[in-house]
N, C-alpha and C positions, 0 to 999 in steps of 0.2 A: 767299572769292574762288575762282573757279573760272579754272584755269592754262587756258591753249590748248595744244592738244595741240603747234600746230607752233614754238611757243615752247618747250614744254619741249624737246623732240626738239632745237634748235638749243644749248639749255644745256647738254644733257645730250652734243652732240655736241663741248661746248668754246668756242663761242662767244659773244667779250666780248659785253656788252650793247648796246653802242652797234651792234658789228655785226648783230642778233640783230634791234634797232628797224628800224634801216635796213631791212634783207631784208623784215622783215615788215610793214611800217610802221607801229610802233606805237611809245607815246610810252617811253621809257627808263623812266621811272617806271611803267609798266607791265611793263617786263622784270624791275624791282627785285622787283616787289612778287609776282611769282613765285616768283623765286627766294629769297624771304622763304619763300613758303608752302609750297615743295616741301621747304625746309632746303638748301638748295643754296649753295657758298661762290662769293662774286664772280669773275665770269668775268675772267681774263686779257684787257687789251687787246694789240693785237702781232697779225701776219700767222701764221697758223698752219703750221704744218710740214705737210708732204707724207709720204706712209709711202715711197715708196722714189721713187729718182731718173727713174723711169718716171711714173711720177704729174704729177709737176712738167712733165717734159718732153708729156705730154696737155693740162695746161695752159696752157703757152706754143707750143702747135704748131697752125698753123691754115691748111685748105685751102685752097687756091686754085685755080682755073681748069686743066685739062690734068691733073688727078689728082697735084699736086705739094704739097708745103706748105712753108709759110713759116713762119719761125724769130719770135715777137713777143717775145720773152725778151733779153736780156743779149747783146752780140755781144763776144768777149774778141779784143782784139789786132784792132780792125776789121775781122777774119775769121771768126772761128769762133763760131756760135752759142753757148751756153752757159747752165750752170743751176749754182745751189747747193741742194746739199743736204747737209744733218748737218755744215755747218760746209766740205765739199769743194766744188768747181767741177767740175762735168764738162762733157764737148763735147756737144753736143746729136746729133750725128754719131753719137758713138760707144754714147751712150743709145737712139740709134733705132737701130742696127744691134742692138742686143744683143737691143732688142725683137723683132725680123722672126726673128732668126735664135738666139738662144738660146741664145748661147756668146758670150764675148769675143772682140771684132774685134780680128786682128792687124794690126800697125803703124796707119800712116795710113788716116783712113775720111775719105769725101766722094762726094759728090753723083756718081755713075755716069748719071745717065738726061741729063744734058745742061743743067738748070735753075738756073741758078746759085741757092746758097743751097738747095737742096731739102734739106729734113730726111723728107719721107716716109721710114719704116722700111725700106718695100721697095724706095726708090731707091737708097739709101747701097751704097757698098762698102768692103772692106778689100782691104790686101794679098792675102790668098790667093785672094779672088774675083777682081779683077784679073788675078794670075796665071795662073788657070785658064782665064778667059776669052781672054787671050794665046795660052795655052797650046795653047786649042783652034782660035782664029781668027786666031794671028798676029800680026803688027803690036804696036803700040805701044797700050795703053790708058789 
């Protein structure tokens, strides 16, 4: 028997069978008898893990209109977006801030451009940008 290459690639990247047929649409008993022939042990069924809490948060983050995005993940406490990963719950807020800006946001982080729910990276703020933004222009933000 000769493997298809994007079969193996999908085995070899951890994926159960059933999900391996599905993607490629081929029959199960077709994934089996690869993985027979490559010597490869049975895939794990279960949703597979993400390598860091950025990843996850790419996959539940999705554009919308006016350069904003919407949150399609987990909402915790009917406010705050939210992800798990390695067993913790993070704020989708505080995931996309870390992304834009590459350090840990202090205090409270949330949507600064006006969009209710925006998780875009470059719209979020924290404590200290707020502050500074005060700082410079005043008033109350």
């Amino acid at each position: 028997m000769t493997v298809r290459a994007d079969v193996a690639e999908l085995m070899r990247a951890g994926y159960g069978d059933r999900t391996i047929a599905r993607r490629l649409n081929v029959s199960i008993g077709t994934v089996r008898r690869a993985r027979a022939e490559l010597q490869m042990p049975a895939g794990q069924p279960g949703p597979k893990s993400y390598g860091t809490p950025a990843d996850v948060f790419w996959q539940r983050a999705r554009p919308v209109d006016g350069g904003h995005m919407e949150w399609t993940g987990t909402v915790h406490q009917g406010t705050i977006p939210s992800l798990r990963h390695g067993g913790r719950r993070y704020s989708a807020y505080r995931v996309a801030f870390s992304i834009a800006h590459h350090r840990a946001p202090v205090g409270r982080v949330e949507p600064g451009c006006g969009h209710p729910g925006c998780v875009h990276p470059r719209h979020v703020e924290d404590r200290t940008i707020r502050a500074t933004y005060t700082a410079i222009f005043g008033g109350t933000q």
